[in-house]
DRENMARDO-486128 format. One record per residue: x, y, z of N, C-alpha, C, O in turn; residue in one letter; residue number from 1. Coordinates in nm, 2 decimals, decimal comma. Layout:
// DRENMARDO-486128
site n_x:X | n_y:Y | n_z:Z | ca_x:X | ca_y:Y | ca_z:Z | c_x:X | c_y:Y | c_z:Z | o_x:X | o_y:Y | o_z:Z | r:A | k:NUM
...
END
This chain:
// DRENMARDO-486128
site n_x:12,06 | n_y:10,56 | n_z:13,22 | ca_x:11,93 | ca_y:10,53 | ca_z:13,15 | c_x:11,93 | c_y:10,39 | c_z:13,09 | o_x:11,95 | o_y:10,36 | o_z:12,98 | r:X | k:1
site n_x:11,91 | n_y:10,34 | n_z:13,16 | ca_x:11,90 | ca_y:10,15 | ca_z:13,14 | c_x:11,76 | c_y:10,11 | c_z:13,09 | o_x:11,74 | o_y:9,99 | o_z:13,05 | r:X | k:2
site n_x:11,68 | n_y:10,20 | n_z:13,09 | ca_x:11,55 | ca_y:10,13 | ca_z:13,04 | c_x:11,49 | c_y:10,17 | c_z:12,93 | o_x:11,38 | o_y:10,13 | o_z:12,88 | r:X | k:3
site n_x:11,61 | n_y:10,29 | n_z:12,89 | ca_x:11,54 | ca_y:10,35 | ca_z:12,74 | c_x:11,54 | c_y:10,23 | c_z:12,63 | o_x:11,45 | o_y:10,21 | o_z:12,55 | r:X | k:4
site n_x:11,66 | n_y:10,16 | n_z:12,64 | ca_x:11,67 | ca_y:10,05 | ca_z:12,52 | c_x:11,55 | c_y:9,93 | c_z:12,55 | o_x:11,48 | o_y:9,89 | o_z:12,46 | r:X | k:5
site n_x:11,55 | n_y:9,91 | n_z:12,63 | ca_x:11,42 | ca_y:9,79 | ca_z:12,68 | c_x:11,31 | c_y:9,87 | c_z:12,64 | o_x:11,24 | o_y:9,80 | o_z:12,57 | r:X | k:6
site n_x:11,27 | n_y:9,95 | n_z:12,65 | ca_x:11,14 | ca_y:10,01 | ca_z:12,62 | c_x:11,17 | c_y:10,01 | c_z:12,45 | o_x:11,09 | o_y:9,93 | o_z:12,41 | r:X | k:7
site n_x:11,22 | n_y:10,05 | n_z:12,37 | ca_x:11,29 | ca_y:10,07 | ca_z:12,23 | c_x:11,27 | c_y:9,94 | c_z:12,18 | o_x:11,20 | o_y:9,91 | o_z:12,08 | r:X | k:8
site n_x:11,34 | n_y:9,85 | n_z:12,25 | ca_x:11,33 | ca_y:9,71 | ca_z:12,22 | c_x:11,12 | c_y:9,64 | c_z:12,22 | o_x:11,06 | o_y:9,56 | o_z:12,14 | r:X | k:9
site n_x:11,08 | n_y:9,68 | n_z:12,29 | ca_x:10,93 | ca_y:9,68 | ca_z:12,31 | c_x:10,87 | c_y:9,67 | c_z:12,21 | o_x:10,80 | o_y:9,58 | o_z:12,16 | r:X | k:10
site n_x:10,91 | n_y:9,81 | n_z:12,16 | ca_x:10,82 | ca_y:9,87 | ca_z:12,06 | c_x:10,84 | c_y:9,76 | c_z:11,93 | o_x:10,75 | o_y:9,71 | o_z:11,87 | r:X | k:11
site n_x:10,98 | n_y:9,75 | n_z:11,90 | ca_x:11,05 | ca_y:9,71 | ca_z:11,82 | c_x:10,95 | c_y:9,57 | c_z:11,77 | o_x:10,91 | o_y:9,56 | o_z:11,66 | r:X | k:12
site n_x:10,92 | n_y:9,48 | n_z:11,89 | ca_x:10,92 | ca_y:9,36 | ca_z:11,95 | c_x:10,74 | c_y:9,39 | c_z:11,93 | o_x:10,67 | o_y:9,29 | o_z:11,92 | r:X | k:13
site n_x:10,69 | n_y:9,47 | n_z:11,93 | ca_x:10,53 | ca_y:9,49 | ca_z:11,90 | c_x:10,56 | c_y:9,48 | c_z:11,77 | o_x:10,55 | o_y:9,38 | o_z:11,71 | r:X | k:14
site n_x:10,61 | n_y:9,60 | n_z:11,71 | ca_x:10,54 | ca_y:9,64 | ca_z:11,58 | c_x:10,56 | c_y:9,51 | c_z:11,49 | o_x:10,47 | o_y:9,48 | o_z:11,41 | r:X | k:15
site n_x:10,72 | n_y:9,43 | n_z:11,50 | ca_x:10,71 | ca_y:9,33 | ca_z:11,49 | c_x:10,59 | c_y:9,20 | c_z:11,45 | o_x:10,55 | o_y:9,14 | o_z:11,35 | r:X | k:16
site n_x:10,58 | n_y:9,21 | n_z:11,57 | ca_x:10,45 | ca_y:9,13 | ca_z:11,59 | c_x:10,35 | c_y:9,15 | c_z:11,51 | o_x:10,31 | o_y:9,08 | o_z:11,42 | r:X | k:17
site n_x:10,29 | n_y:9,30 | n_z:11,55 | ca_x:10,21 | ca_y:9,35 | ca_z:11,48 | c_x:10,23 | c_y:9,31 | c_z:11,30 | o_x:10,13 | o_y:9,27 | o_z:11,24 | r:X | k:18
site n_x:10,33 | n_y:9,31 | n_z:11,25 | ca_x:10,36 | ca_y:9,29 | ca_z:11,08 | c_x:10,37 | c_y:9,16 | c_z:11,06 | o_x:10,33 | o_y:9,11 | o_z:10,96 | r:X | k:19
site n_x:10,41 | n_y:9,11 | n_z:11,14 | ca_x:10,35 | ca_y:8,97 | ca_z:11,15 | c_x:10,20 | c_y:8,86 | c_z:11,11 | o_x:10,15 | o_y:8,77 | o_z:11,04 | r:X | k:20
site n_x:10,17 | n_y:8,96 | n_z:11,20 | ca_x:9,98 | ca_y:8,89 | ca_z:11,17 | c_x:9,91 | c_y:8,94 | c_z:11,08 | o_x:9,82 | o_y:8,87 | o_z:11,04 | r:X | k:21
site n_x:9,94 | n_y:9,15 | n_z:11,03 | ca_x:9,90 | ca_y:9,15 | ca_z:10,90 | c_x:9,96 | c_y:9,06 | c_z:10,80 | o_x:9,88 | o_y:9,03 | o_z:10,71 | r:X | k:22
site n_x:10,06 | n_y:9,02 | n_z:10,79 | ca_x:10,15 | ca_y:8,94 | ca_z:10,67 | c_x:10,03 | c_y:8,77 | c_z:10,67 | o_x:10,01 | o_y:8,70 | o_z:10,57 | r:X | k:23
site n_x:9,98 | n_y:8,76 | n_z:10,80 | ca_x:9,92 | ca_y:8,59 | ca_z:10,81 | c_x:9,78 | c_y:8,64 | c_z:10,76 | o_x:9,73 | o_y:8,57 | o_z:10,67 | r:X | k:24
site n_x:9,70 | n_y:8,74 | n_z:10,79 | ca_x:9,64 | ca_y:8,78 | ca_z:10,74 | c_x:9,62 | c_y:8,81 | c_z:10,61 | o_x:9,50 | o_y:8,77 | o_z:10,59 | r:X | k:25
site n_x:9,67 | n_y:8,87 | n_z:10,49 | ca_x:9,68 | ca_y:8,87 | ca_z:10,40 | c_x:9,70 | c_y:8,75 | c_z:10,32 | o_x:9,67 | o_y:8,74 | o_z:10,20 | r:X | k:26
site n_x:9,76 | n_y:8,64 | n_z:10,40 | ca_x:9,82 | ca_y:8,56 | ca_z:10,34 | c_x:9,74 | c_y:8,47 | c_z:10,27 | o_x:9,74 | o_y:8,41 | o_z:10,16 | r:X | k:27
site n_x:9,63 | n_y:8,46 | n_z:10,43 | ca_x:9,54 | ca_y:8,40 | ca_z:10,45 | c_x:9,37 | c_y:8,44 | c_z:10,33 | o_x:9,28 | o_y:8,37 | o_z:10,28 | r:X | k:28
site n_x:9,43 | n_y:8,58 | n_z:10,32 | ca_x:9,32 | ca_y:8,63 | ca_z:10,23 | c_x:9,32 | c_y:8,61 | c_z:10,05 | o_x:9,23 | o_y:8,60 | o_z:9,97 | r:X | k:29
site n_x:9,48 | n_y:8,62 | n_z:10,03 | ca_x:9,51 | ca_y:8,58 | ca_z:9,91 | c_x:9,48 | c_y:8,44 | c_z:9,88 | o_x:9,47 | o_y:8,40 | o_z:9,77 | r:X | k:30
site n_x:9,47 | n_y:8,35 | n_z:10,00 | ca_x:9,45 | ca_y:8,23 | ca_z:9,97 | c_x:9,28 | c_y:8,21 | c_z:9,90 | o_x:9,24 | o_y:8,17 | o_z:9,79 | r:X | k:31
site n_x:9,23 | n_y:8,25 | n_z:10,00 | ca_x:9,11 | ca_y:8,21 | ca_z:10,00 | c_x:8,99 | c_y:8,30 | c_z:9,82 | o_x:8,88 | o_y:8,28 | o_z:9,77 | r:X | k:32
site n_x:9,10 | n_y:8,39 | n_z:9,80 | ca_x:9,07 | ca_y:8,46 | ca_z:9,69 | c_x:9,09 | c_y:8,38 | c_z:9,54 | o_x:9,04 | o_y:8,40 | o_z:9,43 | r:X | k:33
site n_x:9,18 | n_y:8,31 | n_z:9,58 | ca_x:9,29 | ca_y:8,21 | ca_z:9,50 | c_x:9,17 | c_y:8,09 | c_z:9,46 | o_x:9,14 | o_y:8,04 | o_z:9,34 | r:X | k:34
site n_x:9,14 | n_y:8,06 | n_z:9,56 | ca_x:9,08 | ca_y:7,97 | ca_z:9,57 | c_x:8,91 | c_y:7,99 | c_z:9,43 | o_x:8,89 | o_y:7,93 | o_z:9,33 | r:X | k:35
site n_x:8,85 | n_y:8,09 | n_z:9,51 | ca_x:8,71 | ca_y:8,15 | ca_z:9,46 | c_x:8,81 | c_y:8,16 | c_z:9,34 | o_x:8,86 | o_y:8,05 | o_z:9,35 | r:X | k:36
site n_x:8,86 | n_y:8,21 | n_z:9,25 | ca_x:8,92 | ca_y:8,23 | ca_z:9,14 | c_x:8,91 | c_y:8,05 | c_z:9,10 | o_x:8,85 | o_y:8,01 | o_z:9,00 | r:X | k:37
site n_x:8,97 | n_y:7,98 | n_z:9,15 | ca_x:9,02 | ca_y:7,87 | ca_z:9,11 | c_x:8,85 | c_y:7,79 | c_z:9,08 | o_x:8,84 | o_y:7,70 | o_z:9,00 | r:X | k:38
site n_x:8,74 | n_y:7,84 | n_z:9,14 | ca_x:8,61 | ca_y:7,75 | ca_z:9,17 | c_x:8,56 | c_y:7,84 | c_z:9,02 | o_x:8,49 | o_y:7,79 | o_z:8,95 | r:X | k:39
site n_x:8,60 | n_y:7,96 | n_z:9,00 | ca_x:8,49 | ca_y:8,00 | ca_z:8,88 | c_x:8,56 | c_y:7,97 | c_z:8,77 | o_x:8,48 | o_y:7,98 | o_z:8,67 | r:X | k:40
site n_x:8,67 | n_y:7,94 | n_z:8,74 | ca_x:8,73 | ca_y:7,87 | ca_z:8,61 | c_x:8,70 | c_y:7,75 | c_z:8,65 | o_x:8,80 | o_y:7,71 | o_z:8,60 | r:X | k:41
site n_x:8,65 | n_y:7,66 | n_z:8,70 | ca_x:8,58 | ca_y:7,55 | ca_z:8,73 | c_x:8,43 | c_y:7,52 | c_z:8,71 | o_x:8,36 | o_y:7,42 | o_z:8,71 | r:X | k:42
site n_x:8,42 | n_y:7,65 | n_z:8,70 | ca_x:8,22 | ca_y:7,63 | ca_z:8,67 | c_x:8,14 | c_y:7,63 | c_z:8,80 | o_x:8,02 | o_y:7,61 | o_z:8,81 | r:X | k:43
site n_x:8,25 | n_y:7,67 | n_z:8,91 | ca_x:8,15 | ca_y:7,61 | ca_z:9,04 | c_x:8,13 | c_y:7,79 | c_z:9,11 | o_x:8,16 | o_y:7,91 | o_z:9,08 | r:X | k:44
site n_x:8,06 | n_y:7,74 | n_z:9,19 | ca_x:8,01 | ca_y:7,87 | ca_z:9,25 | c_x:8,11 | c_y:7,92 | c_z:9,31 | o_x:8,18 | o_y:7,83 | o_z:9,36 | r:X | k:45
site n_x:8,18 | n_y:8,10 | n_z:9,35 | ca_x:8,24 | ca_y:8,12 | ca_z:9,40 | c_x:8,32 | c_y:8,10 | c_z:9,53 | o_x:8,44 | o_y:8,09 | o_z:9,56 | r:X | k:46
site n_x:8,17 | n_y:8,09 | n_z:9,60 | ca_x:8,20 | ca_y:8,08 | ca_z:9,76 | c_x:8,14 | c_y:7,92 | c_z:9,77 | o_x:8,06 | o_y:7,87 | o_z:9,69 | r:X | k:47
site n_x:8,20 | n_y:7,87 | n_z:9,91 | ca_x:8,17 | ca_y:7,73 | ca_z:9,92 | c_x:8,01 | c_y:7,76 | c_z:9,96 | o_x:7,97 | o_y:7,87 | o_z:9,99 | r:X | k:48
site n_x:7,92 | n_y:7,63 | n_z:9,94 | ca_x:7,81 | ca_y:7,64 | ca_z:9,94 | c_x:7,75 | c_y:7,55 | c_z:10,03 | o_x:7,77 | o_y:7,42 | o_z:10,03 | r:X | k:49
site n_x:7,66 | n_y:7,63 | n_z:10,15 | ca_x:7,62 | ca_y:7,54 | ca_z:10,30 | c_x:7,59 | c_y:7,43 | c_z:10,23 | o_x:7,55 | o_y:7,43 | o_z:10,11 | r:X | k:50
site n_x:7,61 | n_y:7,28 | n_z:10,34 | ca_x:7,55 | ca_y:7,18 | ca_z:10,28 | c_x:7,41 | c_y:7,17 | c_z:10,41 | o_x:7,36 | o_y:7,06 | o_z:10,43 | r:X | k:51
site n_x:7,38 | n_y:7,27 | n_z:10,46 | ca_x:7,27 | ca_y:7,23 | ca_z:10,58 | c_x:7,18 | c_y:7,30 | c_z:10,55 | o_x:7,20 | o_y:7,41 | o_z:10,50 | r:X | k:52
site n_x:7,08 | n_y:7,24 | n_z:10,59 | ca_x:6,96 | ca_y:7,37 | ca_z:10,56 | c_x:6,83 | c_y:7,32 | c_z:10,49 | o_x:6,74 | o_y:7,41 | o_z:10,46 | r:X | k:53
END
């Protein structure tokens, strides 16, 4: 059985992956929360504000 470990390895090599991009994800979200925190002890509006329109 030579293919059980490659298939084993697969999964391994997904889920991986998979924790991966929730981890950039989050990362990404703590950032941007970081940020809106950083703009209202600033006095400024939460979220960035369209300049078009």
């Amino acid at each position: 059985m030579v293919t059980a470990p490659f298939a084993l390895m697969a999964v391994a090599v997904g889920a991986s992956a998979h924790a991966d991009h929730e981890r950039r994800k989050a990362t990404e979200n703590i950032t941007e929360l970081s940020g809106n925190l950083h703009g209202d002890k600033r006095g400024e509006a939460p979220y960035p504000r369209s300049t078009s329109g």
